[in-house]
Structures are given as structure tokens and as C-alpha cells.
C-alpha positions in Angstrom: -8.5 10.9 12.2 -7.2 8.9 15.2 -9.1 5.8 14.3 -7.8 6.0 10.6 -4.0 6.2 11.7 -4.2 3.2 14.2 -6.2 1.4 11.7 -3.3 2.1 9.2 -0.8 0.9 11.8 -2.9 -2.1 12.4 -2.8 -2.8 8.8 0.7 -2.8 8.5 1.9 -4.6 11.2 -0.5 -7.2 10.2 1.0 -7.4 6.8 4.1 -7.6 7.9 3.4 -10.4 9.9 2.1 -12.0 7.0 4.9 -11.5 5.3 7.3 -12.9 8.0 5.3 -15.9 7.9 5.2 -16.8 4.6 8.1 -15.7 2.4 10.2 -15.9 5.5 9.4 -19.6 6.2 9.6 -20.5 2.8 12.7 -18.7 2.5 14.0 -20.1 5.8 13.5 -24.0 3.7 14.7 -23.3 0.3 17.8 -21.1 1.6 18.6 -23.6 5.0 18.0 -20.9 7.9 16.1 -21.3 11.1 13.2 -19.2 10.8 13.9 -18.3 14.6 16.1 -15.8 13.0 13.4 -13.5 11.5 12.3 -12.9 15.1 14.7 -10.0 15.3 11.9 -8.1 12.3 9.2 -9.2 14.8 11.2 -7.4 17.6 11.6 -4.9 15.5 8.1 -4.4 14.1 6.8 -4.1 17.6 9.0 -1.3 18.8 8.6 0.6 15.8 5.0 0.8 16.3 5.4 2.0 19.2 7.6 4.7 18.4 5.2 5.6 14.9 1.8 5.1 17.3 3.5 7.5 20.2 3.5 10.5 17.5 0.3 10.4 17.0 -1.5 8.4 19.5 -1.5 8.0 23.0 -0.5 4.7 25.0 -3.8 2.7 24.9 -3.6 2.8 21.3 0.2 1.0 21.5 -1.4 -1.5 23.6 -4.5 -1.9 21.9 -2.9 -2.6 18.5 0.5 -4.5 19.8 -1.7 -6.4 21.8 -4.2 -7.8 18.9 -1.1 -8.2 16.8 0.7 -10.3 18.8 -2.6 -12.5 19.4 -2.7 -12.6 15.4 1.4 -13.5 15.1 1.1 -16.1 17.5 -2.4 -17.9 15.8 -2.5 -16.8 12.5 1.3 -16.5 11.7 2.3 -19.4 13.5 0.3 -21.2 11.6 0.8 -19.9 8.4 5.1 -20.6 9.0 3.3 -24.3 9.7 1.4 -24.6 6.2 4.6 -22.8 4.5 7.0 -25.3 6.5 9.0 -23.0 8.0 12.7 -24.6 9.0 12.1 -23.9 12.9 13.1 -27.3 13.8 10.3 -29.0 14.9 7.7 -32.0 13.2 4.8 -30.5 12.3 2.6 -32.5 15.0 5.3 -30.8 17.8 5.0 -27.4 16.3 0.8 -27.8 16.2 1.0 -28.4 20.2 2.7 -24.6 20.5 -0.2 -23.2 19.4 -2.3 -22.5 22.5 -3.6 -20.3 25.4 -0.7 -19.8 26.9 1.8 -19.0 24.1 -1.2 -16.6 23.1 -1.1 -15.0 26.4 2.8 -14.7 26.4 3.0 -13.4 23.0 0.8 -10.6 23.8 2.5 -9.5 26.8 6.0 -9.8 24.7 3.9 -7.6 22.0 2.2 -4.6 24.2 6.2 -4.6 26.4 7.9 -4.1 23.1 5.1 -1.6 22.2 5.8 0.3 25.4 9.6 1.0 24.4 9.2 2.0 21.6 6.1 4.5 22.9 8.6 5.5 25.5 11.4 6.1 23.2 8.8 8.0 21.1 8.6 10.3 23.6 11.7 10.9 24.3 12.8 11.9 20.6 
């Protein structure tokens, strides 16, 4: 049953992400918003997870899963606000050097920390 529920957490926050990426960035062009913006429902996303994962999981699960999905936001949904020309700002060719090991790296660290609130937070309701 454990492996089904973080697989189902997984699955969500990966299609939220998804989401983000693509109606958000072409929402952020057609309505004129930085797509910056959206990062509070990233923020978001990651402590909720946390909180849902601490009810029924235990911490390795909130990094384990936080972890991978911030790996995923910063490849695959950075790259997919790219092809949906997300209003961040930035020429395409400036936004392609982003992508890399050490955004990667940083983005997963962001992930698992927000993860950890909202474990701890879990714990404490």
C-alpha cells in the first residue's frame, strides 16, 4: 500500500508540474505575466507533499519523491515553459544555458527543504 500512495503523490506532483509548465507559460504570453509568478504553486506543491506524504509515509519517502520532482521541474518543465514560450524574460538561447547540472542540483535541494516543512508541519497537526 505504501508504494501505491507515493506513487500516487508522485503522479500528481508530476502533473502538476506539467501543468505549470504549459498552460501557465502559455498563459503567462497571451495574458502578459512573468511566468516567475507561478513559482508560488511550485512552492506550494512542494510543501503540500510534504504535509499529504508525512500522513502516511515516513521522511525518505518526502525526499525521495520531492527530490525526483524537482529534478523533473527543473529538466522537463523548464523545458516545456521553453517550447510553450513562457514570458520569463529571457531569449530562448539565454533560457537553454539555465538548463544544467547545477540548476538541477539546486532545484532538488530547494524541492526535498520544501518537502521537509511541510513533513514537519505534518507532524505537528
Amino acid at each position: 500500500m505504501m508504494l501505491l500512495d507515493g506513487l500516487i503523490y508522485f503522479l500528481l506532483g508530476l502533473a502538476v508540474i506539467i501543468f505549470i509548465s504549459t498552460i501557465g507559460a502559455v498563459g503567462s504570453r497571451k495574458l502578459d505575466f512573468k511566468y516567475s509568478y507561478l513559482g508560488v504553486i511550485s512552492v506550494l506543491l512542494y510543501i503540500g507533499l510534504g504535509f499529504l506524504i508525512s500522513k502516511q509515509e515516513g521522511i525518505l519517502h518526502v525526499l525521495i519523491i520531492n527530490g525526483i520532482l524537482g529534478l523533473l521541474d527543473s529538466t522537463l518543465g523548464y523545458n516545456l515553459s521553453i517550447s510553450f514560450k513562457a514570458n520569463n524574460g529571457y531569449a530562448k538561447q539565454e533560457s537553454l544555458k539555465m538548463i544544467g547540472l547545477k540548476t538541477s542540483i539546486g532545484m532538488i535541494l530547494f524541492t526535498v527543504a520544501l518537502g521537509l516543512v511541510g513533513y514537519v508541519v505534518g507532524l505537528m497537526v
